[in-house]
C-alpha positions in Angstrom: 0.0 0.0 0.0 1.3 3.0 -1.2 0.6 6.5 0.7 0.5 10.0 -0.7 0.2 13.4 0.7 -0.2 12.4 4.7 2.9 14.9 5.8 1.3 14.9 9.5 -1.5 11.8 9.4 -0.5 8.8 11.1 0.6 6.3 8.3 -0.2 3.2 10.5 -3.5 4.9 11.5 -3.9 5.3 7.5 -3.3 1.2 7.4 -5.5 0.2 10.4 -8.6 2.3 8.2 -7.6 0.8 5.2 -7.3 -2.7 5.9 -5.8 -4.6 3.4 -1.8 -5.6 3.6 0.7 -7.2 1.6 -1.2 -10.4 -0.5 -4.7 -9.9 0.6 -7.2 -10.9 -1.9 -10.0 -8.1 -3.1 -12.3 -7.0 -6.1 -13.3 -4.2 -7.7 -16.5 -4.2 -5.3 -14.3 -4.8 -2.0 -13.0 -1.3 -3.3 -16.2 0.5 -4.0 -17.5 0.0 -0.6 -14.1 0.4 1.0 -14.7 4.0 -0.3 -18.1 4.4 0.5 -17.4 3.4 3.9 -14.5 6.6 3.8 -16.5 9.3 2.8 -19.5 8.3 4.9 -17.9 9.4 7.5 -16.3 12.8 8.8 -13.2 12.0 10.2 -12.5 10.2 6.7 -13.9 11.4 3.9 -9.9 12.9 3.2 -9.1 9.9 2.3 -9.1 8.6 -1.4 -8.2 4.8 -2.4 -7.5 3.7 -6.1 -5.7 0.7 -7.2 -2.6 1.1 -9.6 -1.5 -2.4 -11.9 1.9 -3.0 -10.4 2.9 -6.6 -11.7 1.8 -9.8 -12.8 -1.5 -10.2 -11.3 -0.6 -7.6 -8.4 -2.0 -4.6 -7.9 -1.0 -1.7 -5.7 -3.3 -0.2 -3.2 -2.9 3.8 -3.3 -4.0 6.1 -0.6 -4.4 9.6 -1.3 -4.7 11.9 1.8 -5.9 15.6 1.4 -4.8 16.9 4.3 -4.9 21.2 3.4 -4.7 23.4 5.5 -4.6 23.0 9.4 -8.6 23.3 9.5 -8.4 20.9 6.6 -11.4 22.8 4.9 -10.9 25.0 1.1 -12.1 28.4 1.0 -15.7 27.2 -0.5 -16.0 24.9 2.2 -15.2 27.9 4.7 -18.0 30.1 2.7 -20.5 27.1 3.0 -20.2 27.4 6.7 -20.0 31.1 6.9 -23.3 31.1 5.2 -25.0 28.4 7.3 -23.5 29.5 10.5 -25.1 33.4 9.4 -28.5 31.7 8.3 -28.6 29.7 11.4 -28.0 32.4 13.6 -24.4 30.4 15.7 -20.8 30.2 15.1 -19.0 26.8 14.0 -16.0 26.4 14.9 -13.7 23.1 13.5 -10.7 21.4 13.8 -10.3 18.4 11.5 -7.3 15.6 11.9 -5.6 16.4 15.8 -2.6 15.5 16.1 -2.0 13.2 12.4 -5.1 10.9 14.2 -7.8 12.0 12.1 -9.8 13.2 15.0 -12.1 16.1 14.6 -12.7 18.9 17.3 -16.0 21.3 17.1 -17.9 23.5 18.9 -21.1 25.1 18.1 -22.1 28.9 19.8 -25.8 30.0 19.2 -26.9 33.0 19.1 -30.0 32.4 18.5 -33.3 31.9 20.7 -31.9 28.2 21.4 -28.4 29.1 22.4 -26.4 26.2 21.8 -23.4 25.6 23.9 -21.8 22.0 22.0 -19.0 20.4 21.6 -18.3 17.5 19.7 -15.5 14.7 19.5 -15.4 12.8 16.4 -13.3 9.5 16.3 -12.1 7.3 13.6 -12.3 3.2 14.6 -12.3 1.0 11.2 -12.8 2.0 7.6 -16.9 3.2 7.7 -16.9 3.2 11.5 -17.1 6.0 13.5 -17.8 7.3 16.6 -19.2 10.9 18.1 -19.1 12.3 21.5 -21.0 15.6 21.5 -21.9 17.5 24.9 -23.4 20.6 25.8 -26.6 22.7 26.2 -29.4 24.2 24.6 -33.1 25.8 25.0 -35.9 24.0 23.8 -39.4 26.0 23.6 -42.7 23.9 22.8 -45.8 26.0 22.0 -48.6 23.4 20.6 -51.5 25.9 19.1 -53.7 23.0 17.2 -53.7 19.3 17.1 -54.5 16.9 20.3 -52.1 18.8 22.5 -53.4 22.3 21.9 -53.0 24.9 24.6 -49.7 22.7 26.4 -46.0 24.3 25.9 -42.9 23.5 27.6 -39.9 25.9 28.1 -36.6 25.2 29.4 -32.3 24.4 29.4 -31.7 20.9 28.2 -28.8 18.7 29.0 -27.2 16.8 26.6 -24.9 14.1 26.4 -24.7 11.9 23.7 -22.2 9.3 22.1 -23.2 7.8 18.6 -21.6 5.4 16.5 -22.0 5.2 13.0 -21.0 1.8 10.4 -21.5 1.6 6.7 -22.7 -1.5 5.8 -22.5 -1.2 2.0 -22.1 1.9 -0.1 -26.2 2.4 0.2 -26.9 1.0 3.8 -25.4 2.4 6.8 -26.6 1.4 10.9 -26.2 4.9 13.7 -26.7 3.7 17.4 -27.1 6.5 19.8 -27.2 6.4 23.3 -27.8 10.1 24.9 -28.5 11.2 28.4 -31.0 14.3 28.6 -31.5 16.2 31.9 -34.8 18.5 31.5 -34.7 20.6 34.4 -34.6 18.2 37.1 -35.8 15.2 35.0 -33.0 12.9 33.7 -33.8 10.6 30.8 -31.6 8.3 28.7 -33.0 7.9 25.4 -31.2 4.8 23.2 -32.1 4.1 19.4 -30.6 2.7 16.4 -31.2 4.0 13.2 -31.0 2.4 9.9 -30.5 4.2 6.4 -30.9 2.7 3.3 -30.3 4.4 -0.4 -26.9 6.3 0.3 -26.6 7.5 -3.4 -30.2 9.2 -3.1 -28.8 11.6 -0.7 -26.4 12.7 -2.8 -27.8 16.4 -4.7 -27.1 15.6 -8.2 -28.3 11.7 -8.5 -32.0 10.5 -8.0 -33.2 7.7 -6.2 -35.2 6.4 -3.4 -34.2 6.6 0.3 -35.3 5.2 3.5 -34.8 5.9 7.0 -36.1 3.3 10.2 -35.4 4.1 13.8 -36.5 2.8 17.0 -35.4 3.2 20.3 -36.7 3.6 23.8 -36.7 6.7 26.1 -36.0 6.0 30.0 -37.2 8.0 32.6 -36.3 7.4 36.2 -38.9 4.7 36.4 -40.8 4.3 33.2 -39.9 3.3 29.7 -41.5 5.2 26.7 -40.6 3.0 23.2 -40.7 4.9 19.8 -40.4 4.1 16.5 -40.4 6.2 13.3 -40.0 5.8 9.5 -39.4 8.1 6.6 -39.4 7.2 3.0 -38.3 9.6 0.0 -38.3 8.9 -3.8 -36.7 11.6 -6.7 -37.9 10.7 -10.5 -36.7 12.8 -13.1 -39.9 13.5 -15.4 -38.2 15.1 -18.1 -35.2 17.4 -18.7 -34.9 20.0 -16.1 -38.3 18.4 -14.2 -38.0 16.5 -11.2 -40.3 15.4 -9.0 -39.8 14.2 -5.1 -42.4 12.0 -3.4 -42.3 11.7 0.4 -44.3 9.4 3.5 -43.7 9.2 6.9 -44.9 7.6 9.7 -44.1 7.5 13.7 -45.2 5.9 17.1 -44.8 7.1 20.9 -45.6 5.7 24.0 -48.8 6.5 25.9 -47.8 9.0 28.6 -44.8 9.9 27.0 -43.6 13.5 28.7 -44.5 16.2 26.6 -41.0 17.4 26.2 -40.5 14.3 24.1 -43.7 13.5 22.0 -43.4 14.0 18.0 -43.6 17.2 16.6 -44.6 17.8 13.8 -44.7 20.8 10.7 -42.6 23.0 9.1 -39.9 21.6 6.3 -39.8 17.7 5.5 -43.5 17.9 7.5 -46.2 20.0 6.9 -44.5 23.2 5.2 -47.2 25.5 6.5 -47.3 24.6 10.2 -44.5 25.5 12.1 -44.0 22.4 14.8 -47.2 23.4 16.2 -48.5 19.7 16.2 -47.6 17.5 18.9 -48.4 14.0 18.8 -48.4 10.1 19.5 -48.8 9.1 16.1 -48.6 10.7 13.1 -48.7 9.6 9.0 -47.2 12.4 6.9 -46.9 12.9 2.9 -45.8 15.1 0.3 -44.6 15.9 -3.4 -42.1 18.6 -4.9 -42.3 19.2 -8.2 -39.1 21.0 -9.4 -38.7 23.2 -12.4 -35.2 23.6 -13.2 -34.1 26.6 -14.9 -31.1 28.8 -16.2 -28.4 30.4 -13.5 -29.2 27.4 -11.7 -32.6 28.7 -10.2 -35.5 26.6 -9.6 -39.0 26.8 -8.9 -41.2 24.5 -6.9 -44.5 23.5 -5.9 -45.4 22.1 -2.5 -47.9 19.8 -1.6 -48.6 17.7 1.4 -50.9 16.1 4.0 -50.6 14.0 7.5 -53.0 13.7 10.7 -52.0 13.1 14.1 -53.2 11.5 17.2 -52.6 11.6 20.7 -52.2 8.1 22.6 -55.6 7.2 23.2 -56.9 8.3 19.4 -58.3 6.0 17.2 -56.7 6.4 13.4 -58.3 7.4 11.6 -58.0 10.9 8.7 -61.3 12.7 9.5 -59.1 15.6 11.0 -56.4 15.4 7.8 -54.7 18.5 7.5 -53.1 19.8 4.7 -51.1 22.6 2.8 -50.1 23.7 -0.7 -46.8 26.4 -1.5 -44.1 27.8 -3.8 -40.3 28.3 -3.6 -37.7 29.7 -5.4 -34.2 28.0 -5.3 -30.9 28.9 -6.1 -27.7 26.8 -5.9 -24.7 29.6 -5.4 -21.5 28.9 -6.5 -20.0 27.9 -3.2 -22.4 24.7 -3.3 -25.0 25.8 -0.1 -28.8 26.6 -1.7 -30.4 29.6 -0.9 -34.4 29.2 -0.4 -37.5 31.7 -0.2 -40.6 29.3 0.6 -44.2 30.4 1.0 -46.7 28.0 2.5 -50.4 27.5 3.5 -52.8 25.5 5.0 -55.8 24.0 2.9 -57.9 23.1 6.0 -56.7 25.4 8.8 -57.6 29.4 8.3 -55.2 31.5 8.7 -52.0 28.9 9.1 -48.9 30.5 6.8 -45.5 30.2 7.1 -43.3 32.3 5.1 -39.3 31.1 5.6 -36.0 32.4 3.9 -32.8 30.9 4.1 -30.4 28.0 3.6 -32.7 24.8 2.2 -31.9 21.9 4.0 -34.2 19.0 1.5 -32.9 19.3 -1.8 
């Protein structure tokens, strides 16, 4: 194995995420998902692998390591988080590869209403395995206007400590298992999940494809146990040159008597685009369509639909309360790669439900 560019990375670190030594057998697959398994992952993704003929049936294994500047990040990747960290209202702060190990440092400084106080550990294990310390605080304000939970809110300074490992499976499957300790208040919870994605390629902006997210997990209180479960689902078709359109569903269970802190909540983007989480529930069954026009200077427009109910615990399920909303948004992708978004939404059943938002677009 042959190693370029790693002036201060760790060579043996570099082998250990590799894998492969001196006469191990692989294929061209082995490869693919040897590289999927790098970029998945932050403390990674620097790394490049592509094999070079070297012999009779031999073939070298050559690592490329961009390793930049001491931040590791280019000036567009800088811009990218200027812009989100000024859209978003906090300041980022990052430092990739410590000490040649490939660890990643961060820390995260709202200024917003929510006023994150975070930092984060990332560290490398295997090739496609990672693992994420992140600690810190944060305000969390609930105000439920419609829905089963109308009239209840909760204010307050949560807690947070959370370590999550992540594994690739394949190049379009990857597992996350979180296990995070919460302290609302007074009230300590630990709330354990694991998460499977499926559909890696889908996430990427310019490739279309279908994409599928399943979690479950349980939430413990000091005596009781709340389980959970939740599913999202997400399918791009291209209709024609320049027209795209994105079909959504999602679906998600709580407990009964589940504290209110940590029910579903649902609206706003990804939910329903003109309620902004104002909808706290049990249960709920959300879906939706974007139909993108795409245009010259890289600007798009779109049309929004969607519609979901909820229920509390003790609901029956059933759609006679189905709520729903329609709405435009123009797009544009700037040079540096973030999108810029100015999105207009309202509600088909509620009167007077809006929700007018501008800023970086998250769901592309």
């Amino acid at each position: 194995m042959l190693v370029y560019g790693a002036f201060t990375t760790n060579e043996g670190l570099l082998r250990r995420l590799v894998g492969y030594k001196r006469g191990d057998l692989f294929t061209t697959e082995d490869l693919q998902l040897l590289q999927a398994r790098l970029n998945h992952n932050e403390t990674q993704r620097s790394i490049t692998v592509v094999p070079r003929p070297a012999g009779d049936k031999t073939v070298n294994i050559v690592v490329y390591v961009d390793e930049g500047t001491w931040f590791m990040q280019s000036p567009w990747e800088l811009g990218y988080r200027l812009v989100n960290d000024l859209a978003t209202q906090r300041v980022t702060l990052r430092y990739l590869n410590v000490g040649g190990r490939m660890v990643n440092l961060s820390g995260v400084w709202g200024l917003g209403p929510t006023k994150e106080r975070l930092l984060g550990v990332e560290l490398p294990v295997t090739s496609g395995l990672e693992v994420t310390l992140t600690a810190g605080t944060y305000n969390v304000s609930r105000q439920v206007t419609l829905g089963p939970y109308a009239g209840q809110s909760w204010d307050g300074k949560r807690t947070q400590t959370k370590i999550n490992a992540t594994a690739v499976v394949r190049p379009d499957l990857y597992l996350s298992l979180a296990s995070t300790y919460l302290l609302d208040g007074v009230e300590p919870y630990f709330d354990n999940s694991l998460t499977l994605h499926y559909g890696l390629a889908g996430l990427v902006r310019t490739s279309y494809g279908g994409r599928t997210s399943v979690c479950v997990g349980i939430l413990k209180g000091e005596s009781d146990y709340y389980p959970y479960a939740a599913c999202h689902v997400a399918k791009d078709k291209p209709l024609s040159d320049g027209t795209i359109i994105t079909l959504r569903g999602s679906a998600g269970y709580r407990a009964a008597d589940t504290p209110f802190a940590h029910l579903f909540f649902q609206g706003g983007t990804g939910s329903l685009e003109a309620y902004n989480p104002i909808l706290a529930c049990n249960r709920y069954v959300t879906m939706g369509a974007q139909l993108r026009f795409c245009g010259s200077n890289n600007i798009s427009l779109v049309l929004l639909a969607d519609g979901g109910s909820v229920w509390d615990a003790s609901e029956p399920i059933t759609f006679d309360q189905l709520r729903s909303s329609g709405g435009i948004a123009l797009r544009w992708i700037s040079p540096v790669g973030f999108v810029l978004e100015a999105k207009y939404a309202r509600s088909l059943t509620d009167p007077g439900v809006e929700r007018f938002t501008f800023g970086l677009c998250t769901q592309y």
